[in-house]
C-alpha positions as CSV (number, residue, x, y, z in Angstrom):
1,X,36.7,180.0,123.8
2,X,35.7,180.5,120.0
3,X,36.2,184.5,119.0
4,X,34.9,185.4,115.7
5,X,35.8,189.1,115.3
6,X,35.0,191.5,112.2
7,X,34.9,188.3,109.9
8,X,34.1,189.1,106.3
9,X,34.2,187.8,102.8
10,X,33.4,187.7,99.3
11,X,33.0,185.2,96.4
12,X,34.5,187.5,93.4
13,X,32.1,191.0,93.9
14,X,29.6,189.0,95.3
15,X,29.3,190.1,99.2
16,X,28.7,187.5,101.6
17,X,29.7,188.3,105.2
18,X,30.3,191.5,106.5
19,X,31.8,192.5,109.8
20,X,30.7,189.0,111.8
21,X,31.4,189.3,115.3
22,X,30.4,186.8,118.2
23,X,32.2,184.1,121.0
24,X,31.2,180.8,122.3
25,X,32.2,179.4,125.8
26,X,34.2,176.4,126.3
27,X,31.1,173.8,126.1
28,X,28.5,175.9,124.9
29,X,26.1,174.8,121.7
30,X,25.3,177.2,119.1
31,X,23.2,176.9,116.3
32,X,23.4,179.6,112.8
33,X,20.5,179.2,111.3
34,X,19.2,181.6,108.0
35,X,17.9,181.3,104.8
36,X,19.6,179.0,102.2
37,X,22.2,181.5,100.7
38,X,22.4,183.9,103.5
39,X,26.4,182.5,104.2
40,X,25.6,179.5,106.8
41,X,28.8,177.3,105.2
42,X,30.7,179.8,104.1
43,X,31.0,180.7,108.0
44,X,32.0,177.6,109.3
45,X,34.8,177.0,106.1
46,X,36.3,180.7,107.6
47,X,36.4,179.8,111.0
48,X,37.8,176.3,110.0
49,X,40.7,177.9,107.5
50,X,39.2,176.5,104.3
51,X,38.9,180.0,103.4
52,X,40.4,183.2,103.1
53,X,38.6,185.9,104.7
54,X,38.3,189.3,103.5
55,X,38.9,191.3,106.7
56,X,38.9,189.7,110.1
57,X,39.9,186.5,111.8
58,X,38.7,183.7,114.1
59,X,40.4,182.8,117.3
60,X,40.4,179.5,119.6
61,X,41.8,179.7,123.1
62,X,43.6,183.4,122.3
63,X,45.3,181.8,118.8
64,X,44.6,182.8,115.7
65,X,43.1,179.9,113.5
66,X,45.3,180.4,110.4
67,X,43.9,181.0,107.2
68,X,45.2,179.2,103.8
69,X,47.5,181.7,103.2
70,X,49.5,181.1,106.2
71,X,48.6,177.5,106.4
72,X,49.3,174.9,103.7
73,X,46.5,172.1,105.3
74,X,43.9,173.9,106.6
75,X,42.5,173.2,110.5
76,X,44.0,173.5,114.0
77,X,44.6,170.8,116.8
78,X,41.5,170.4,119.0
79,X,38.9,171.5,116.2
80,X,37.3,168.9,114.1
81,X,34.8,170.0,111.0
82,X,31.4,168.1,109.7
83,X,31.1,169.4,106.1
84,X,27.6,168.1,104.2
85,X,29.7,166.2,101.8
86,X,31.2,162.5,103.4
87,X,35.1,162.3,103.9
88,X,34.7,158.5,104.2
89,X,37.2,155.6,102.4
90,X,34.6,153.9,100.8
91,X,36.0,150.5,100.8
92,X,37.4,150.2,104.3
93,X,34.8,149.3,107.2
94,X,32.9,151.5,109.6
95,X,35.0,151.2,112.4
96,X,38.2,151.9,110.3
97,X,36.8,155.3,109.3
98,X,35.8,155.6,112.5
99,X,39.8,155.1,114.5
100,X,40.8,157.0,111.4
101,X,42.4,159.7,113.7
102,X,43.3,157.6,116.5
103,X,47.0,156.7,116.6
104,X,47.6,153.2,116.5
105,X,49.7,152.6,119.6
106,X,46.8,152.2,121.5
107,X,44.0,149.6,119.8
108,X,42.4,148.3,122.8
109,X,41.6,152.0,123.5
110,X,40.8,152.5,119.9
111,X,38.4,150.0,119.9
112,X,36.8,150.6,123.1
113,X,36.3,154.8,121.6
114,X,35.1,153.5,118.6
115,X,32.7,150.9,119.9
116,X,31.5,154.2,122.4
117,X,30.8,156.6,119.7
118,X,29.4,153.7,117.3
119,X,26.8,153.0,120.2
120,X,26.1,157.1,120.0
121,X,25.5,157.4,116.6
122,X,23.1,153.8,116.1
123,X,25.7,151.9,114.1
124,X,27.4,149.6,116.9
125,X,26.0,146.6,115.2
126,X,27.4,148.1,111.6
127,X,31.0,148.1,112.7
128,X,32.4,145.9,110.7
129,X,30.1,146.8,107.2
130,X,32.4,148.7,104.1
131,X,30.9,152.0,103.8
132,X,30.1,151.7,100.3
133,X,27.0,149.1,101.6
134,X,25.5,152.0,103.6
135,X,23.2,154.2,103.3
136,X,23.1,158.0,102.8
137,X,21.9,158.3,106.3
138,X,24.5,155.7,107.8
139,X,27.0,157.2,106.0
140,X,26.2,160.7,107.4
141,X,26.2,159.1,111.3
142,X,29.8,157.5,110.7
143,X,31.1,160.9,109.9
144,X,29.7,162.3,113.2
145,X,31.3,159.2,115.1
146,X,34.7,160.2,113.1
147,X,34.8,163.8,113.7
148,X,34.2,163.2,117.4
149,X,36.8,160.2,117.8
150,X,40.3,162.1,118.5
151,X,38.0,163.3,121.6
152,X,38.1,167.3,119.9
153,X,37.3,170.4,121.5
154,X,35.6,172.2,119.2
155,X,33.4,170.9,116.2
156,X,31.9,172.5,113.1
157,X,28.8,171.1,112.0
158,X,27.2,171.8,108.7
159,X,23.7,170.4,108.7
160,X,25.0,167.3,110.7
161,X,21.6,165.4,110.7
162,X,20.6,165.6,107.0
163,X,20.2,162.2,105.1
164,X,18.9,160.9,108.4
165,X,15.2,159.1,108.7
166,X,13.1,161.0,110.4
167,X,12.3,158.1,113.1
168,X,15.9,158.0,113.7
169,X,16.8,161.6,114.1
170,X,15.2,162.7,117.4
171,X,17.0,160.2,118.9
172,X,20.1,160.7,117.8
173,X,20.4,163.9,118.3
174,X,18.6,163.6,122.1
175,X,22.2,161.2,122.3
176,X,24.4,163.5,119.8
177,X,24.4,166.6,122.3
178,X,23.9,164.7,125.5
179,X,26.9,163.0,124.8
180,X,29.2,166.4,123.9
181,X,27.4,168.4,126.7
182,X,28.8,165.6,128.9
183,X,32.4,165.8,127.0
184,X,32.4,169.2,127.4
185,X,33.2,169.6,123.8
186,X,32.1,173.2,122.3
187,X,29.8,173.1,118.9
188,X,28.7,175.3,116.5
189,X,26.2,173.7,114.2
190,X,24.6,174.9,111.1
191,X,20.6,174.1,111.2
192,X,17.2,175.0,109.1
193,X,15.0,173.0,111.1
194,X,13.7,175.2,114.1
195,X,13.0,171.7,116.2
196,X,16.6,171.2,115.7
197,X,17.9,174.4,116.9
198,X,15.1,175.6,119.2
199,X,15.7,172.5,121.4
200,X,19.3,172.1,121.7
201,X,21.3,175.2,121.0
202,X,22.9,177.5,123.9
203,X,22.3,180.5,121.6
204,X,21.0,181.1,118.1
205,X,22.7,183.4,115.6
206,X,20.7,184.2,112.5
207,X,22.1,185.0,109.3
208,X,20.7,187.8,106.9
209,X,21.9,190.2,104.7
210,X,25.6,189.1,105.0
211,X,25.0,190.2,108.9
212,X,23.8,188.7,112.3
213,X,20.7,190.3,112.8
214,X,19.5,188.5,115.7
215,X,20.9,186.6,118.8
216,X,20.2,185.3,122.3
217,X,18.4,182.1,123.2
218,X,16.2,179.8,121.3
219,X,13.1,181.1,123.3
220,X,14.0,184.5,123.2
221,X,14.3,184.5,119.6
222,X,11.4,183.1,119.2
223,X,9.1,185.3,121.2
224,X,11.1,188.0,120.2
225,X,12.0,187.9,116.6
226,X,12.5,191.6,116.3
227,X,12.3,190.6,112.1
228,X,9.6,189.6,109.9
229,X,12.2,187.6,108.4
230,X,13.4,186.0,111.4
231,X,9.8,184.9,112.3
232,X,9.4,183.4,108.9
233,X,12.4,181.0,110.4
234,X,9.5,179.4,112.8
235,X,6.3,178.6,111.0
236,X,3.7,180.0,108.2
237,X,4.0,183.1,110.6
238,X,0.9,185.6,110.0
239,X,2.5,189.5,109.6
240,X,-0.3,191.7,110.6
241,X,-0.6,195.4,111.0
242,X,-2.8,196.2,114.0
243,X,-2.3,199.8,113.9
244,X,-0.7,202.1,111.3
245,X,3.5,200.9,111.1
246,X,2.6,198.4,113.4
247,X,3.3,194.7,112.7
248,X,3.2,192.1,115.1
249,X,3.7,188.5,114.4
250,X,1.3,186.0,114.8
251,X,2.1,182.1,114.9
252,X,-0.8,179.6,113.0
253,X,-1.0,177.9,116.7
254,X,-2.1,180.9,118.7
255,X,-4.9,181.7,116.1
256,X,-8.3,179.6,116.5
257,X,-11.8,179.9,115.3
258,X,-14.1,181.8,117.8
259,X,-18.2,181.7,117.8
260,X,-18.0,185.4,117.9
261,X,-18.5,187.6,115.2
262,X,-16.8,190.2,116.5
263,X,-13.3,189.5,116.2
264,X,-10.9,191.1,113.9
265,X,-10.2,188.5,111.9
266,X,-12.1,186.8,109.7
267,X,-11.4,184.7,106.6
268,X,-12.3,182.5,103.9
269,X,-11.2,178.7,104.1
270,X,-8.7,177.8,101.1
271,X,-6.9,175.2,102.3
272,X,-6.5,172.6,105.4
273,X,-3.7,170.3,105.9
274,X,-3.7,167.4,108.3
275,X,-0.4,167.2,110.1
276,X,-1.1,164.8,113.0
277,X,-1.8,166.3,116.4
278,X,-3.8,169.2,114.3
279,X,-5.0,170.8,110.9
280,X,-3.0,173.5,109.7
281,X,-5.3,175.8,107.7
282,X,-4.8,178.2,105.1
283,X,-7.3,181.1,104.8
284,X,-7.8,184.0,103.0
285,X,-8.9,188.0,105.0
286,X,-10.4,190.6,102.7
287,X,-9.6,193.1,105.5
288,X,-5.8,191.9,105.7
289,X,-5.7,191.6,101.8
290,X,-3.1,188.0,102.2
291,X,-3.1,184.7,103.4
292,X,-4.0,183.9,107.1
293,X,-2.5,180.7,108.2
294,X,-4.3,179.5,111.5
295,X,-4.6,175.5,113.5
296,X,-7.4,174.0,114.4
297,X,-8.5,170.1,116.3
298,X,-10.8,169.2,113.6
299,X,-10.8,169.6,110.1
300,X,-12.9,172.2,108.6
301,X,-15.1,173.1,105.5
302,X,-13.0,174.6,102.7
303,X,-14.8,178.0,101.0
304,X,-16.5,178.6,104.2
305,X,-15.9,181.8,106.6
306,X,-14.5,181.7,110.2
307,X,-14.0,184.6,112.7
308,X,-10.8,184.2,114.0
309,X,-9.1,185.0,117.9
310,X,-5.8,185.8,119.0
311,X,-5.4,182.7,122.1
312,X,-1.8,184.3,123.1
313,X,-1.5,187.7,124.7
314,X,2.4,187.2,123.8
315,X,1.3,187.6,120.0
316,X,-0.2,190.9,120.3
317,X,3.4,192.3,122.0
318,X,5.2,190.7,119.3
319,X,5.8,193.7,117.2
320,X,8.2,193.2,114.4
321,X,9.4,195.1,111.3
């Protein structure tokens, strides 16, 4: 188990953390996710021992993960860290970065783990390539396949699947966290994209304000964001006050046009954008005085005026401040 209790800490004056409290299970997934700034790396570099916290510590399995004051090289058996920068040997092949950690009493092993975890990450057929021919992305999937080699039990992730194409990331991570779910191996994972976190975190903790303002599961969050600012996490989220100090939060998706003329919402078309499956669209309400954002199936006319519904009766409980 990972305890994080009271953490907090400062660059010079500048506050950062304060009083950061939470535990993960032995196999659980959890994702921090936040604005950029709000002290997403700074957590993971604490936990790991890179730095020194103000007040606080971080535990794994009831011992203290010492700090740099009481450690000369910073880390603990068992817990491996994914920072966004590559700790690669530029000049030496994949798989050698990959058996990096492995000790070397054992090769057939070592090449049977690193051919496993190649396969995991895409690269099986790169094995043999100097990292110095790769790509940013490749380079960024042999630094997963090293940080899980020595078979850890606890990993620090730092925007693990930046750098990566887009055609190849659902599928690796689909493979990433199957494969540690299976392991058992516990993770805490720094994330700003909401398909990333929604769909394979155990828990989400968002950062704001040097706090944790909100926890729980990916879909409770998300119907429940509690915070304007956590809803702005999600989508071009619509902030509207339905009755005097009260806001609820309104997702583009469960806004469409309606044929009546009745509804409370009506705006004037500024903008559309085609994204695929749909048209997001941009609008402007006289009544609201901002920006309505809103989805449609078909594209529509700019300038013109549509009366909009609320399609989700979840919206209209979603009050948030």
């Amino acid at each position: 188990m990972l305890q994080v209790q009271s953490l907090s800490f400062a660059y010079d004056k500048q506050r950062v953390l304060e009083s950061i409290n939470f535990e993960i299970k032995r196999g659980q997934v959890f994702a921090i996710t936040g604005k950029s700034g709000s002290g997403k790396s700074t957590l993971l570099s604490l936990i790991y021992g890179f730095l020194e916290p103000e007040k606080g510590f971080s535990l794994w399995n009831n011992k203290v993960i010492k700090p740099p004051s009481k450690k000369l090289v910073p880390g603990q058996k068992g817990i491996n860290i994914l920072n966004q920068e590559f700790d690669l040997m530029p000049y030496t092949s994949v798989a050698s970065n990959v058996k990096k950690k492995l000790t070397r009493a054992e090769p057939d092993y070592n090449d049977k783990r690193c051919d496993k975890l190649l396969d995991v990450v895409g690269l099986l057929p790169f094995k043999d390539q100097f990292i110095k021919n790769l790509s940013g992305g490749q380079k960024k999937r042999v630094s997963i396949a090293k940080i899980l080699a020595d078979d850890p039990e606890l990993i620090l992730l730092d925007e693990p699947f930046n750098y990566i194409d887009h055609q190849l990331k659902d599928e690796l991570r689909r493979r990433f966290f199957d494969h540690i779910k299976k392991q058992n191996i516990t993770c805490l994972f720094v994330s700003h994209e909401k398909e990333e976190f929604l769909a394979f975190a155990d828990e989400v903790l968002v950062l704001s304000d040097q706090h944790i303002i909100r926890s729980g599961s990916p879909e409770n969050i998300y119907e429940y964001p509690i915070y304007a600012k956590v809803a702005q996490l999600f989508d071009d989220v619509n902030i509207l006050e339905f009755e005097k100090d009260q806001q609820v939060a309104i997702y583009p998706h469960e806004l469409k046009t309606s044929t009546e003329s009745h509804t409370d919402i009506r705006v004037e078309l500024k903008e559309t954008y085609y994204r695929g499956i749909d048209y997001l669209n941009k609008g402007y309400s006289s009544k609201y005085h901002q920006p309505i954002f809103f989805t449609s199936d078909k594209s529509l006319q700019k300038n013109s005026n549509y009366h909009l519904k609320i399609v989700s009766q979840k919206a209209i409980k979603r009050n948030v401040v």
